[in-house]
N, C-alpha and C positions, 0 to 999 in steps of 0.2 A: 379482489380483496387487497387492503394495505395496510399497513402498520404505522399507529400513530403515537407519536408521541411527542415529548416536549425535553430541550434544553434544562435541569436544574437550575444554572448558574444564571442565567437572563432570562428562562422562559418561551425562547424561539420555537415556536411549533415545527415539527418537521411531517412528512406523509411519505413514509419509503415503502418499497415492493416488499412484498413478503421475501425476495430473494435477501434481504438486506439483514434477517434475522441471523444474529449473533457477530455480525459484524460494527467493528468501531471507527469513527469518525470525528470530526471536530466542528462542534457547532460555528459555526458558519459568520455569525456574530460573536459570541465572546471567546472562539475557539476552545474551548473548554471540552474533555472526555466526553464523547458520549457512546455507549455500549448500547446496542439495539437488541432489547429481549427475545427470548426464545431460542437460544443459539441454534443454527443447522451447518455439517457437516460441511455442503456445497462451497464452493470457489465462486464468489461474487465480483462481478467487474463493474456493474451499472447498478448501485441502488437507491439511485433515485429517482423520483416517478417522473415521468415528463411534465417538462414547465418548473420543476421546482427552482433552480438557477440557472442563472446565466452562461457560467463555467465550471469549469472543476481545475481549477487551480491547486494550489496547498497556501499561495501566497495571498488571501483575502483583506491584507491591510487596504484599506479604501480611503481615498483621500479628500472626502466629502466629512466634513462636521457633522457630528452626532452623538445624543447623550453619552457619555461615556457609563458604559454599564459594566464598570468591574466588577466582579464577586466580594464581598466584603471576606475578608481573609487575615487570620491572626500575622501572619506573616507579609511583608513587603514583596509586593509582586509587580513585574515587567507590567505594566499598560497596554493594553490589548483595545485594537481599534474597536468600535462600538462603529461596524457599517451600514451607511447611511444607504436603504437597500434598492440600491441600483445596481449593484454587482459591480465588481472591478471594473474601475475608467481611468484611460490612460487619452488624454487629448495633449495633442503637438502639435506641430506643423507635422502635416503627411499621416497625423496620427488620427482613430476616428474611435468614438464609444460607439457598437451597435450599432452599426449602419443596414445590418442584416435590416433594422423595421422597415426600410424601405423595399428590401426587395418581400418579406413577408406581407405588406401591404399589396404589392404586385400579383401576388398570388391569393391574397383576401379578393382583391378587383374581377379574377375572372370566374370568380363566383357569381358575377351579377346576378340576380335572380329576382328582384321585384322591381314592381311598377312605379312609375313618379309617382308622388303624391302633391300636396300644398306647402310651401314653403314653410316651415317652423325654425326659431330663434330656440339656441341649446346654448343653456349654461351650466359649466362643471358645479356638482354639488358644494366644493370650499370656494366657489368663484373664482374671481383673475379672470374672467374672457367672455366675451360671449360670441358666437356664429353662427349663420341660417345655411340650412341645406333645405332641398326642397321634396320633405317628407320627414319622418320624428328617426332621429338615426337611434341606431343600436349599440349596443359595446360592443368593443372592436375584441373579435375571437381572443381567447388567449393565448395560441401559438404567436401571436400576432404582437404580443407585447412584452418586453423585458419589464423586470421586478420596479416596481413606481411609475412604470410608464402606464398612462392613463389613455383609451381613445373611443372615440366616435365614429360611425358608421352608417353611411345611407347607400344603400345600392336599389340599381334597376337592371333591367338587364342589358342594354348599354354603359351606365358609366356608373360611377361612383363616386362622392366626395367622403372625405374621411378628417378627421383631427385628431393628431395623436401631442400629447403634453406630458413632458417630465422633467422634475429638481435634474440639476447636472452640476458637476464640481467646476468651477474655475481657478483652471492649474496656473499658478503664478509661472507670471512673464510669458502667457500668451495671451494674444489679445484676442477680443471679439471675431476682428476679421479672418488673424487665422483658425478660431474655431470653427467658422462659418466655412472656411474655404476647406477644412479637413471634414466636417460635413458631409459637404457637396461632393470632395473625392470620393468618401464613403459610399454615397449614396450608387453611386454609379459604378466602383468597383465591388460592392457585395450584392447588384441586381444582373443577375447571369445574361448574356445575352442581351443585354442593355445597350441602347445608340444615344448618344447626343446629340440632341435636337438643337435646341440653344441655352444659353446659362447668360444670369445678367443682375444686376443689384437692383435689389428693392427696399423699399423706406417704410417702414410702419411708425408713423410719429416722425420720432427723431432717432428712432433705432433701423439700423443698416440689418438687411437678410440678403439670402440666395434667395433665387429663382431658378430652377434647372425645368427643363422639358425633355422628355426620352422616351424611348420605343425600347418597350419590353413584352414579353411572351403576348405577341399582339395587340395590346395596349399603346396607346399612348397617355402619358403619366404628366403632369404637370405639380410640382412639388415648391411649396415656400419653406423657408427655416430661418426662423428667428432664434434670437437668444438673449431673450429680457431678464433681467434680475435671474440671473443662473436658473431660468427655467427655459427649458426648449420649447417652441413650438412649432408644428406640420403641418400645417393643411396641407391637403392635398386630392386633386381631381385625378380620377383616370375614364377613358370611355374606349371602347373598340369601334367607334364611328364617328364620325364627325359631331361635336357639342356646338354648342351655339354659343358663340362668344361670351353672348351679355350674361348666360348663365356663369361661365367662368367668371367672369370678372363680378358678378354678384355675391357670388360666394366669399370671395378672397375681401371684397371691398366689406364685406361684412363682419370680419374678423375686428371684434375690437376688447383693448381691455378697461377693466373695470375704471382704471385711473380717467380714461374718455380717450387714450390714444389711440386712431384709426391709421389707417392706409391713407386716408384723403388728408385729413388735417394733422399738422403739425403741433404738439405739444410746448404749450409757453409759458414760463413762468407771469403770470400777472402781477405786478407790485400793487395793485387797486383792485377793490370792484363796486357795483355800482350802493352796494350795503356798506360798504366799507371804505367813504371817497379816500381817509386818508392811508391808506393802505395797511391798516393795524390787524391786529388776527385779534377778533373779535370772539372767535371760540373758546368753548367752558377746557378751562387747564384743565391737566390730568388729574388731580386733587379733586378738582371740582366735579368729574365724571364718574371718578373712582367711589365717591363717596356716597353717590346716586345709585350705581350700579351693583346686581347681585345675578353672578354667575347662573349656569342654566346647564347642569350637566346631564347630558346625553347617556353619561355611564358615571356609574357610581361604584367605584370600589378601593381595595389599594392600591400602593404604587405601583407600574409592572416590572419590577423588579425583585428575584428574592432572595434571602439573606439568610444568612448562619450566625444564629444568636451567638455572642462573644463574650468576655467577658475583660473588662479592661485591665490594661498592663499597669504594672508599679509606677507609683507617680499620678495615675488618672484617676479619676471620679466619676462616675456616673449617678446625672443629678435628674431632676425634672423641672420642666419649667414650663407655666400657664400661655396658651394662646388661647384666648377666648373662652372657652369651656372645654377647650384638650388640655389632657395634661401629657406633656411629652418630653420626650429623652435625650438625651444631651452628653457628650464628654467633655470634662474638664481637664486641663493639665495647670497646675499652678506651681510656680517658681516657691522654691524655700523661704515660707516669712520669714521677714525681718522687721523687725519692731520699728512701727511709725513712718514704713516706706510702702508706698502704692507703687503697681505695675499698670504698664501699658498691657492691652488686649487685644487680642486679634479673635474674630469670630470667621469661623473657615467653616464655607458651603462645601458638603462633596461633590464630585460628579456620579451621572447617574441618577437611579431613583433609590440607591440603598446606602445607607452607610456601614464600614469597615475599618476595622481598629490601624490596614494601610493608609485610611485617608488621615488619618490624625497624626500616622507618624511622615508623613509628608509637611506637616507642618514645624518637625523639627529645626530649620533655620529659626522659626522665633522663638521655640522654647529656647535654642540655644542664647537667644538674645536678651531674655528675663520675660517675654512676655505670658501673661495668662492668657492660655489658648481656649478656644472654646467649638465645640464642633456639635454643632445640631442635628436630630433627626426631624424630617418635617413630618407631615400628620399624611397617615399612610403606611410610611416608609417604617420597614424593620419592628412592624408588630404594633405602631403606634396605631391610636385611633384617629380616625379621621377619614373623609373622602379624596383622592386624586385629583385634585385642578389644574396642575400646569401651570407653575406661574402665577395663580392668582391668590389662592388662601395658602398656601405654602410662603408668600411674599409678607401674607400678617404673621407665621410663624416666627420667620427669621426676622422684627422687625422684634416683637416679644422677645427672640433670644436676645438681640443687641441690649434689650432694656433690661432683660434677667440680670447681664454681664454687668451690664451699667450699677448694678443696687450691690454685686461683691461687694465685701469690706475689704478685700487689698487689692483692690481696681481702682485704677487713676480715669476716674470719666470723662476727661479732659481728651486724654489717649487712648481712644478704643476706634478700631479700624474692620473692614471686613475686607474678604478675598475668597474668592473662589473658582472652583476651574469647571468649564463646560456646560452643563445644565446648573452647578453651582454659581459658575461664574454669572450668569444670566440670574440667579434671585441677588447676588450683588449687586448688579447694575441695577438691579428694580428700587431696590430700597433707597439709590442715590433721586428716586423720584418721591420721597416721603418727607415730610417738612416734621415730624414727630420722633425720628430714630436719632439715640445721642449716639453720633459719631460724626467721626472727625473727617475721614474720606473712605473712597473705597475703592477695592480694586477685583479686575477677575483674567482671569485670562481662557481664551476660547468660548468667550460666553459674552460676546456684541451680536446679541439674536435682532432678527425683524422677523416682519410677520411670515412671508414665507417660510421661514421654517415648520409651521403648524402642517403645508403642506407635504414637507416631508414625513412631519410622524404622527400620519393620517392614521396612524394603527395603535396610538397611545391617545391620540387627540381629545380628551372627555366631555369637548361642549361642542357646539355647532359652529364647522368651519367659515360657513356661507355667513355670520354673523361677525360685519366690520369690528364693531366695539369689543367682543368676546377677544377676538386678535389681537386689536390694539392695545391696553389699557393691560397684555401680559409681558410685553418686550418694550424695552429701552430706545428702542429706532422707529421712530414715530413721534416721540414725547420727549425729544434732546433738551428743547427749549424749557419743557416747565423743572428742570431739575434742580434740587434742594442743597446738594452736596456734591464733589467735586468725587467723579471716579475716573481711574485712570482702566483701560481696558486695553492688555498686552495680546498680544498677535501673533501666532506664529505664520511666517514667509512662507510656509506650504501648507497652511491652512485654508479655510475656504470660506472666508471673512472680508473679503475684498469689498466684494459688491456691500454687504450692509455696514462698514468703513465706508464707502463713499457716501450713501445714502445718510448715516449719520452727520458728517461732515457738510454736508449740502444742507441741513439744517440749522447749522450756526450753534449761536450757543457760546458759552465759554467754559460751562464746567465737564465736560469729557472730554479726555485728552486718549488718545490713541498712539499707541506705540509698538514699533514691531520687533519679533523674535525671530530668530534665527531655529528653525525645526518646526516641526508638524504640529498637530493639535494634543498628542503626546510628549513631544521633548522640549515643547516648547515652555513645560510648565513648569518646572522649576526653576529653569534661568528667570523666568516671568516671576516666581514668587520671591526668590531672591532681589530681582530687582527693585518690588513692591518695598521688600524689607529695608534696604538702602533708601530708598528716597523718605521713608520714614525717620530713621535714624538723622538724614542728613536736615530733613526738619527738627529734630528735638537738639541737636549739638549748640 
């Protein structure tokens, strides 16, 4: 028997031992109290059930981007990391996340126990890859996998091939190589009793990996590691007998991803094609896709996040305003009328999926400035109605609140801006893809999403991964080119925004401009939103 329950403040489900009754701990994500019912007597050392995490640290700040799910709170409170659940990772040179998978796969391998079968092509249910083993593989056990790592499995009773896949942060000012080569130390310092056979570079596309080969608990092991778009990948063969080459090499040569980058061919930008002689992008704008398209959710409910109804401070207003046929909640703060003078507006996304009377007073740099602030709830979030999209109908919310703010009678619509941080900052960036929002520009900081990320929050996700269009047409990095208005997207230097900054950038464009901060996806936010405030200001003098 075990004892379950769940987080208040985020909702993170936990499953501890019965020994764990009456003992308190810190939710894992929002760090937040939590007291496990039932008190008993006993002296508890281990209460949580095998597999639950990685470590047991105290120190869980995690340096992977993700919603930020602070507890909405009358009071201004420290920012608490929202982790992105791969458990604490520290990559350096010498430095390795989890390299135990490899020796835990070593010990999956001399399970062999079934027979070849027919070769079958497996692709993950959110896609990115696909690979042939030869028989229909299984999930790879769960001793076998750290928190987001995903894998596959074919055994016989000679050998095995396997694929294991997972999001990974990229620590600024290391590079690819030396992650790959902290890796391969990994792999071979956490497999007991392991020999190096040979290690040597290999090319998938135009992406650099390991190759390592080694003799472990009998086995011989032959292991790839890539690291595309801050996702890892493993194939990997083992047999206790001699394999037959071409099977090795079948496998591996099979590995390919969805973009068409293989082992064999080379990825290249083509400026033509043979539909297209003079090299023009002939596909439907985002506009044009967006307006065809209607979501397809897999789950239907509210935000997952929950909230502590508040009630707002002197000076604020809580108003409602029309998306479509929601009617939904809003706070205002407005500057002292003064007769026959309009104010500039600022409309602030929170992070997260709840709003709190913290995030509004975060925006005090512009109250202090004269501007009317405005801060939305999307449909869902904090009691409103509506279903959970991600991105998609939360985007027509906040495009309704900009137009709400817009019809004030002491709002200058001339000067009306947005900003947001995290998952906020990400529906800012959306709406710089809308030719209908009066505003002037916008900005967000920790919130320059691509589509990977969906793959990270495979556990909030509410429509079907495996669907290209469902991804695309909800993030910013993809759609640079068809953008309406000009947003500025701040960064902070130990965030983990690198990869989808280059990939926006590799798109061209002129109206995103990218700038970086000094601090994480926490500190980085208010030098970020002060900055926003200055370059506005230095427009209107």
């Amino acid at each position: 028997m075990s004892i379950n329950l769940r987080c208040r403040k985020c909702g993170k489900r936990y499953q501890l031992k019965n020994s764990a009754a009456g003992r308190k701990f810190r939710c894992k994500e929002c760090e937040a109290p939590i007291k496990v019912p039932q008190p008993e007597p006993e002296e508890v050392e281990d209460i949580w059930e095998a597999d639950s995490f990685e470590d047991e640290e105290d120190d869980w700040d995690d340096p992977v981007p993700a919603p930020s799910r602070r507890s909405p709170s009358r009071k201004k409170k420290k920012k608490k990391s929202f982790k992105f659940p791969i458990g604490k990772v520290a990559i350096g040179v010498g430095a390795v996340f989890g390299l135990l998978l490899i020796f835990t796969m070593g010990t999956v391998f001399v399970r062999m126990v079934r027979e070849r079968g027919e070769w079958q092509e497996f692709r993950p249910p959110g896609g990115g890859f696909r690979i042939s083993m030869p028989g229909k593989p299984k999930p790879m056990p769960k001793q076998a996998q750290l928190p987001q790592m995903q894998g596959r499995i074919y055994e016989t009773k000679r050998n095995a091939y396997a694929i294991l896949w997972s999001p990974i942060p990229s620590p600024v000012g290391v590079t690819i190589t030396q992650q790959l080569d902290a890796f391969r130390d990994g792999a071979l310092a956490n497999t007991p009793g392991s020999r190096l056979i040979t290690e040597s570079p290999v090319q998938m596309g135009q992406h650099q990996g390991r190759e390592i080969k080694m003799e472990a608990s009998g086995l011989e092991i032959v292991t790839r590691i890539f690291i595309i778009r801050s996702i890892l990948y493993i194939p990997s063969v083992a047999y206790s007998s001699s394999l037959p080459q071409n099977d090795i090499d079948r496998f591996f040569d099979s590995f390919v991803l969805d973009t068409g980058e293989t082992t064999g061919e080379p990825v290249t930008d083509s400026p033509a094609s043979d539909n297209d002689p003079a090299g023009q992008d002939t596909a439907p704008s985002f506009l044009e896709q967006r307006k065809s398209f209607k979501t397809q959710l897999t789950r239907r409910g509210p935000a997952p996040q929950e909230y502590d109804p508040e009630t707002p401070p002197a000076g604020v207003k809580e108003v409602r305003y029309r998306s479509g046929n929601l009617n939904l909640k809003a706070w205002v703060s407005t500057p002292r009328a003064q007769p026959g003078k309009k104010f500039p507006a600022l409309v602030f996304f929170h992070g997260g999926f709840a709003f709190g009377a913290g995030d509004l007073e975060e925006c005090k740099p512009f109250m202090d400035a004269g501007f009317v602030v405005m801060a939305p709830m999307l449909r869902g979030e904090n009691g409103n109605s509506g279903q959970f999209e991600l991105f998609h109908g939360e985007v027509d919310d906040a495009r309704a609140a900009v137009k709400w703010i817009a019809s004030h009678p002491n709002v200058d619509r001339d000067r009306i801006y947005t900003f947001g941080h995290s998952v906020g900052g990400g529906i800012s960036a959306m709406l710089s893809l809308l030719d209908d929002v009066p505003l002037q520009h916008g900005g967000s900081s920790g919130g320059l999403y691509d589509q990977t990320v969906f793959d990270g929050w495979s556990d909030i996700t509410p429509f079907d991964r495996s669907n290209a269009q469902e991804r695309k047409l909800r993030v910013l990095v993809g759609n640079v080119k068809d953008m309406q208005h000009e947003h500025t997207a701040y960064l902070g230097t130990a965030d983990n925004f690198q990869s989808s900054a280059a990939m926006a950038q590799r798109e061209g464009g002129t109206k995103l401009k990218v700038e970086m901060i000094p601090g994480d996806h926490f500190t980085s936010f208010q030098p970020a939103l002060r900055r926003y405030l200055a370059k506005i200001q230095s427009e209107n003098r």
